[in-house]
N, C-alpha and C positions, 0 to 999 in steps of 0.2 A: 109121887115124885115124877111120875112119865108128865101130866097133869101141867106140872110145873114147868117142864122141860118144855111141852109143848106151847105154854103161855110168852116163857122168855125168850124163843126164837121168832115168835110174833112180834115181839120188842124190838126185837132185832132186826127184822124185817123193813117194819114202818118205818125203824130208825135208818133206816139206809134209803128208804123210798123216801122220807121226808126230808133228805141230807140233798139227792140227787136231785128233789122237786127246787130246791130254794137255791142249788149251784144252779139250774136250768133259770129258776126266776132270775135271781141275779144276773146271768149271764144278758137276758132278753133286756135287762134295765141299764144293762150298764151299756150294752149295744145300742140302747135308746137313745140313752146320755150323748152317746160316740155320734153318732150317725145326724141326730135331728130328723131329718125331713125322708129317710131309709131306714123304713121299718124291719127285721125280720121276720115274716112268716113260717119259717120253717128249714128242715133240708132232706137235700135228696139224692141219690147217689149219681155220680157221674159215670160214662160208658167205661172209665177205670177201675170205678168201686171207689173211686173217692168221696165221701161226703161231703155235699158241697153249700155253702149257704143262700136261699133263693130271696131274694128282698123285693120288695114292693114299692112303690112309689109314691109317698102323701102330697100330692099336689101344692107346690108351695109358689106362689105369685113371683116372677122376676121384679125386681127392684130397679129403680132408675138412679142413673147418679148425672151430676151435669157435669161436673168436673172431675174428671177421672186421672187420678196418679199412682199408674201402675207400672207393674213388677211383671214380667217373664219370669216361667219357671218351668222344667220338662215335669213330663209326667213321671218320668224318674228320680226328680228332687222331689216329687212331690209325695211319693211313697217312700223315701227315706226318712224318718223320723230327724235326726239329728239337722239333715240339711234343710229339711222343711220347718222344724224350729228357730234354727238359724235364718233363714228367710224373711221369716213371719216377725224376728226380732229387731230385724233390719228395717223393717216394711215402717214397724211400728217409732223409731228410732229416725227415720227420714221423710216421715208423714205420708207416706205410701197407702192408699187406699184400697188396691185393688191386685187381683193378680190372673194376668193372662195362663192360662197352663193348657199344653199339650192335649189335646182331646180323641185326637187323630192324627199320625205323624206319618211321613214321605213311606213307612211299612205297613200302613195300614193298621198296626195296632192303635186300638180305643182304650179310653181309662176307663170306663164302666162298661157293665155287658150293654151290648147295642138295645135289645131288650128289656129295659130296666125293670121287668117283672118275673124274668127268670136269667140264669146265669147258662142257659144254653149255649154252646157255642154256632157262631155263625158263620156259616165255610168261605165269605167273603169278608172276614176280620183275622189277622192274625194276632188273637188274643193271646196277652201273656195271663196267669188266670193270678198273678200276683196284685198284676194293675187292676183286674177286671173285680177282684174283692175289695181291696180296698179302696176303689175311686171314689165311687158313693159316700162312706161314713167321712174322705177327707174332706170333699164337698162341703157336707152337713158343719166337719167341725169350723173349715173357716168361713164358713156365713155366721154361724154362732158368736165367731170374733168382730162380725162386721165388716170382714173385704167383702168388696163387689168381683164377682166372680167371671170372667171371660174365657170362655171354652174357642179355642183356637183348632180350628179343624183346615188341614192342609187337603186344599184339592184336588186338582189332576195328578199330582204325584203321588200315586198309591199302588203298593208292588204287591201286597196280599190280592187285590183284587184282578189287578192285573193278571197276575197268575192263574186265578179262579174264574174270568173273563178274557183269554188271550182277541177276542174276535173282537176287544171295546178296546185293545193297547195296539199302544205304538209299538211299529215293528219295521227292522230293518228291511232295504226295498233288495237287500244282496243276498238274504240267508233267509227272511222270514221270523229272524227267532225276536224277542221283544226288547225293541231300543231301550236305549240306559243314556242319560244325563251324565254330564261330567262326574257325578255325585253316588253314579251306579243307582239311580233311583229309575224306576219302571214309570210309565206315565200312561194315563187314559186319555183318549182321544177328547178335547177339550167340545165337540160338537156330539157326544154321547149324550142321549137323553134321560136313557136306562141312568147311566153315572148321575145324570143331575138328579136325579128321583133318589139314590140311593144316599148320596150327600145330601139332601133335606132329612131323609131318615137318622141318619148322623145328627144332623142338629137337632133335629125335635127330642132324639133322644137324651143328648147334652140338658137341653131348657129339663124335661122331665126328669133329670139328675140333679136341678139344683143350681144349673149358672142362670145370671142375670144377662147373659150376651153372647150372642155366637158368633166370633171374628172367621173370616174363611180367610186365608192366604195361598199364594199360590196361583188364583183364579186369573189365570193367564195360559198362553201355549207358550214352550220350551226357549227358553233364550239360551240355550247352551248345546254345546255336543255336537255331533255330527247332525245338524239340522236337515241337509239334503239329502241324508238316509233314511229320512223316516218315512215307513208308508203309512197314510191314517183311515185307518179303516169306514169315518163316517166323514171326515172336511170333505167336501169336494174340492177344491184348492184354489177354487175362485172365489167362492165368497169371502168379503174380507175378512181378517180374522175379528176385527175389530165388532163385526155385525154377530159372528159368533158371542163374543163373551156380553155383546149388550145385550144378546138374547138371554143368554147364563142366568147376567144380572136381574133382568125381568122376570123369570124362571124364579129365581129367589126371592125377591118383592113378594110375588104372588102368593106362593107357600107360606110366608110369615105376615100378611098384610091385615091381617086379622089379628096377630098373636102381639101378644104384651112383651113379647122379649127381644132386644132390642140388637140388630143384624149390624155389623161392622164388618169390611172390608180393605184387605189389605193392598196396595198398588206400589208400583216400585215410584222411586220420588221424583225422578226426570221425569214423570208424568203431569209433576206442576211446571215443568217448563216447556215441553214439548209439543207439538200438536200436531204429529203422526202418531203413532199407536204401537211403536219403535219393534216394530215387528210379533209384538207378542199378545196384539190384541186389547189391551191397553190404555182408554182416556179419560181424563178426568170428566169432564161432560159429559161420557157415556154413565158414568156410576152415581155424580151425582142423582138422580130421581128416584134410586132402586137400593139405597142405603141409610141409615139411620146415622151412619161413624164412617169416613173414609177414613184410615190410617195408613198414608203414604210414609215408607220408607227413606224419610230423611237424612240416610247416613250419611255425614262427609265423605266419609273412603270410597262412595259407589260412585261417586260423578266424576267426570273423567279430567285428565289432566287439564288444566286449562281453566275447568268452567267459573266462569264469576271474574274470571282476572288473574286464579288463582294456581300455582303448576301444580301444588298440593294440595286438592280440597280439603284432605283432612285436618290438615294442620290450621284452619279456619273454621272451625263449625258455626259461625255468629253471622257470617256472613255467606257462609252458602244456604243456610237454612232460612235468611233472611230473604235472600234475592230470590231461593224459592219459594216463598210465600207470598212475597210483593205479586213473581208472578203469576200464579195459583189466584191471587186476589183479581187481577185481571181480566181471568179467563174465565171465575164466578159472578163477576162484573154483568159481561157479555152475555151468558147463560141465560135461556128462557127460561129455568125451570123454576117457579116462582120461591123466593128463597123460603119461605113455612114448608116448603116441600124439597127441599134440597137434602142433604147429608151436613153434616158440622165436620170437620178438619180435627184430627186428633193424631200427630204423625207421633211415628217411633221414633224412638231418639237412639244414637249408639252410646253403648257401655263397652266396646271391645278393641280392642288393639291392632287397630290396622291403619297404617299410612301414620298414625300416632299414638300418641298414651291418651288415655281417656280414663281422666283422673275424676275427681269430685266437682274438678274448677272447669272439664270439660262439658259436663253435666249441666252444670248452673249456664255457661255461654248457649248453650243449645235452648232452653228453657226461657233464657233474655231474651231470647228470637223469637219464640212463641210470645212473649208477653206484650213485645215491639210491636206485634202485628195484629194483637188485638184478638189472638186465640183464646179462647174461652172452652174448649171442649177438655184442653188438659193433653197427658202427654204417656206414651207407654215406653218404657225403657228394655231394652234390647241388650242381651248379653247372653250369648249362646251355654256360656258356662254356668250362667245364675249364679257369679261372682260380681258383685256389684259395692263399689267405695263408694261411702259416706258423700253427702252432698249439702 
């Protein structure tokens, strides 16, 4: 009897060992399934005692696309299941191909660990560690659907680092403590070196995550707030700013000019019409040689009363997006840089409610403007709530 006793808790045993081996396998396969191109190796506890999962990175080639029609979405819609479905139903519903998302936002939080080989934290990110699990496997699931992927990394406005770097932020010239944008957003000094070295780290790590394109926006000094308070701890205040950010842009060329994955930059849109550098450092001619995608900010509501003929730009998007393209076309006209080495034109278009409704028929007018002018790069749609009507 003991004999027997002793045989069937060995039964019991393996049975429990071989239960918890196949929830363990499955687990690993269905995380395979989730993820794609993010594998899990393992885990391991965090300075909480939290066990945390460390993933790895299978090398997956960025993809090209020529015509791109895409979608904006926060790194927050993009870990909500429901809103993320809804998105991707919409995408598919309006021929949407692609989707810009959040990488890097005005706080410094990233959607994946900056590390994509361990889920460490790093004391110049203010990781949410909700984003920072699942960025990766949502990654993986929508390349598996076929969007083209655009990691959107927000530049000099970053208040994690700022915080963790006060000697690289702007800071007031009255108190010393660290200036803030109309917006409360913390800013890095736009001629930081150290910054630009750690923004390539940002992107390389986004490419090694799984997007096909690293959009930077932002890549400009402050148009807003108390501008005359701020001390900058590396401009001198004579160079222009303009020779700063074509440095920037150089600075980034170089880093990527080797890599398969393809750099787009964001510019405000008065930059196809103007030709100072409207204080913020700023010109189309400087970025074309040092980008693959410029996407200027074509919104109607941002140009000022008047412009084109118009008191209301926004209530015209066919015609301010036009006459800014005509003369964008002008000023690429005049340009040395020989055009196989230029950037292609890909502007955003607005989805949001300001100076007017911007409905589905607003959409389509802004898109006729792109087709008038012989754009071919395609078009990224802008809607800060990632509420977006039929088109």
């Amino acid at each position: 009897m003991r004999y027997y006793k002793i045989f069937f808790c060995l039964v019991v045993v393996l049975g429990v060992v071989s239960v918890l081996f196949l929830r363990q396998e499955t687990s690993f396969k269905n995380l395979s399934a989730l993820t794609g191109d993010i594998a899990l190796i393992g885990e391991k506890a965090s300075s909480t005692g939290v066990v945390e999962p460390v993933f790895v990175s299978v090398p997956t080639p960025p993809r090209k696309l020529d015509f791109v029609r895409a979608a904006y979405m926060t790194m927050y819609t993009a870990v909500t299941p429901s809103k993320l479905e809804k998105l991707v139903e919409y995408a598919k519903k309006n021929n949407i191909n692609a989707f810009v998302i959040d990488v890097k936002e005005t706080e410094g939080v990233l959607f994946f660990p900056l590390d994509i080989y361990d889920t460490s934290k790093d004391k110049d990110v203010a990781s949410a560690s909700y984003l920072v699990k699942r960025g990766p496997s949502i990654v993986a699931k929508l390349r598996e659907q076929g969007f083209y992927l655009i990691a959107r990394v927000v530049a000099f406005p970053d208040g994690a680092y700022a915080k963790n770097h006060p000697d690289q932020a702007l800071r007031y010239k009255s108190n010393g403590l660290l200036w803030k944008d109309r917006k409360n957003n913390h800013w890095i000094d736009p001629a930081s070196k150290e910054y630009w070295t750690y923004l390539v780290r940002v992107a390389k790590a986004a490419k090694k995550a799984g997007f096909d394109e690293i959009n930077f926006d932002y890549i400009r000094f402050p148009s807003d707030g108390s501008l005359k308070e701020i001390q900058y701890p590396y401009w001198d205040g004579t160079t222009p700013r303009e020779e700063i950010i074509k440095t920037f842009f150089r600075f980034l060329s170089t880093n990527f000019n080797d890599s398969d994955v393809t750099i787009s930059g964001d510019l405000f849109g008065q930059v196809l019409v103007n030709n100072d550098d409207m204080g913020i450092g700023q010109k189309l001619e400087n970025a074309l040689p040092y980008f693959d995608v410029i996407a200027p900010m074509t919104y109607p509501s941002h140009y000022i009363e008047g412009f084109a003929g118009h008191k209301n730009p926004a209530e015209h998007p066919y015609e301010v997006i036009d006459y800014s393209l005509k003369e964008a076309q002008k000023k690429m006209a005049s340009s040395t840089v020989p055009v196989g080495e230029r950037a292609k034109i890909r502007p955003w278009l607005q989805v949001f409610n300001i100076g007017a409704v911007y409905d589905g028929a607003m959409i389509r007018k802004q898109i006729k403007a792109l087709e008038d002018n012989g754009l071919k790069g395609g078009y990224m749609l802008w809607s800060p709530s990632n509420n977006y009507p039929d088109f």
